[in-house]
Residue frames relative to the residue before (quaternion, step in Angstrom):
aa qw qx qy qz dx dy dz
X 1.0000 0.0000 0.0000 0.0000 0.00 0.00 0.00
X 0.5619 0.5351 -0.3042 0.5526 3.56 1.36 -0.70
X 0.8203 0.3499 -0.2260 0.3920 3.94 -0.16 -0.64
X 0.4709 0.5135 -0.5340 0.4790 3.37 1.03 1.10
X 0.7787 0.2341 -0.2405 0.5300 3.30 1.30 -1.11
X 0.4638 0.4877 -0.5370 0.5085 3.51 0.39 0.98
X 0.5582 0.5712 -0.3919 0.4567 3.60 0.76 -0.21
X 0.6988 0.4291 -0.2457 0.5169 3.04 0.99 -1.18
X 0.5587 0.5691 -0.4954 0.3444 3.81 0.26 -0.70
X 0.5163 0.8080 -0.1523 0.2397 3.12 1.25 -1.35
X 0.1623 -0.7236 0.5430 0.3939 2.65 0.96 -1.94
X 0.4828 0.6820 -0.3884 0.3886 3.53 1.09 0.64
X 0.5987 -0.6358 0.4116 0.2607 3.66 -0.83 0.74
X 0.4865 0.6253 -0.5765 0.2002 3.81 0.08 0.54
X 0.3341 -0.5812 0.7127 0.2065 2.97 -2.09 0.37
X 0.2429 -0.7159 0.6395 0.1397 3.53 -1.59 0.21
X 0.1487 -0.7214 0.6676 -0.1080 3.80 -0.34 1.46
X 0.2052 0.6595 -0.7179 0.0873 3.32 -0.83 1.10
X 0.1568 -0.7328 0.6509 0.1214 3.49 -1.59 0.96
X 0.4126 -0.8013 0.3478 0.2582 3.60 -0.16 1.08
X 0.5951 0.4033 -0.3149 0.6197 4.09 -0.16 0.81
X 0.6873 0.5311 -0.2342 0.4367 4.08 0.84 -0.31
X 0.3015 -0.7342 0.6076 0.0300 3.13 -0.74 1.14
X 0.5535 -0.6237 0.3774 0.4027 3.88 -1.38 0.42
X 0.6908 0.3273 -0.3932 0.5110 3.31 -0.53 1.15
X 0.4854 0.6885 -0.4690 0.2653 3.34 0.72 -0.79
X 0.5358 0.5986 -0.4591 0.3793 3.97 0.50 0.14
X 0.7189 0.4861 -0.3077 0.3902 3.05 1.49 -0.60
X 0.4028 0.7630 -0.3281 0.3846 3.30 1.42 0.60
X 0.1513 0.9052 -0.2456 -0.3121 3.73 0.79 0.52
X 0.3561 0.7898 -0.3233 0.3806 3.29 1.50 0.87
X 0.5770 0.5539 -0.3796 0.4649 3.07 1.45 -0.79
X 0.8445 -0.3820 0.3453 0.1470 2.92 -1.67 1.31
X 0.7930 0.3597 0.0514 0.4891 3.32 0.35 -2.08
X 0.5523 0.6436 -0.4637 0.2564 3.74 0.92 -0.11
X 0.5806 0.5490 -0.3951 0.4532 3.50 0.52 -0.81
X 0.5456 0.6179 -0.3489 0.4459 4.26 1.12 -0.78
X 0.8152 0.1204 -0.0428 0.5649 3.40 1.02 -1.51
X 0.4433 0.4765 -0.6095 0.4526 3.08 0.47 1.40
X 0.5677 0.6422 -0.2655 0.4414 3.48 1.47 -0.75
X 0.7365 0.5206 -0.0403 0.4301 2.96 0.88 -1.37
X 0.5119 0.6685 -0.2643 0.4703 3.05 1.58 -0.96
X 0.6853 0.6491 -0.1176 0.3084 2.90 0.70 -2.16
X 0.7205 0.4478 -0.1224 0.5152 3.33 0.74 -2.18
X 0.5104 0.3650 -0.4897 0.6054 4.59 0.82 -0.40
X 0.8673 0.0734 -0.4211 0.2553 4.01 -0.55 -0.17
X 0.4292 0.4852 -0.6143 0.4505 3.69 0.62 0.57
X 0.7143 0.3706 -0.4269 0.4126 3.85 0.22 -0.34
X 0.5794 0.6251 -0.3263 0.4088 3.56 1.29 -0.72
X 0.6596 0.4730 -0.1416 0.5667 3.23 1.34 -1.48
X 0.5263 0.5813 -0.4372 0.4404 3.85 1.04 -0.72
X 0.4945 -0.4322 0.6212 0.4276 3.94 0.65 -1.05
């Protein structure tokens, strides 16, 4: 939860996606409910990342 905003202080590019009930990794779950959100979501931070 810290090393988005430290990224920023930085002056690095970051976003912070948080889905509430979800653990790290948990995307890799493909049952879980909420994947298809953070795969979406996932998807749409590197086309803007990748957009410039």
């Amino acid at each position: 939860m810290e090393y988005a905003p430290r990224l920023l202080r930085a002056g690095v590019s970051a976003e912070l996606h948080q889905w509430p009930g979800t653990f790290h990794g948990s995307q890799a779950i493909l049952s879980a409910e909420v994947r298809p959100r953070q795969t979406a979501e996932l998807a749409a931070a590197l086309r803007r990342a990748m957009a410039g």
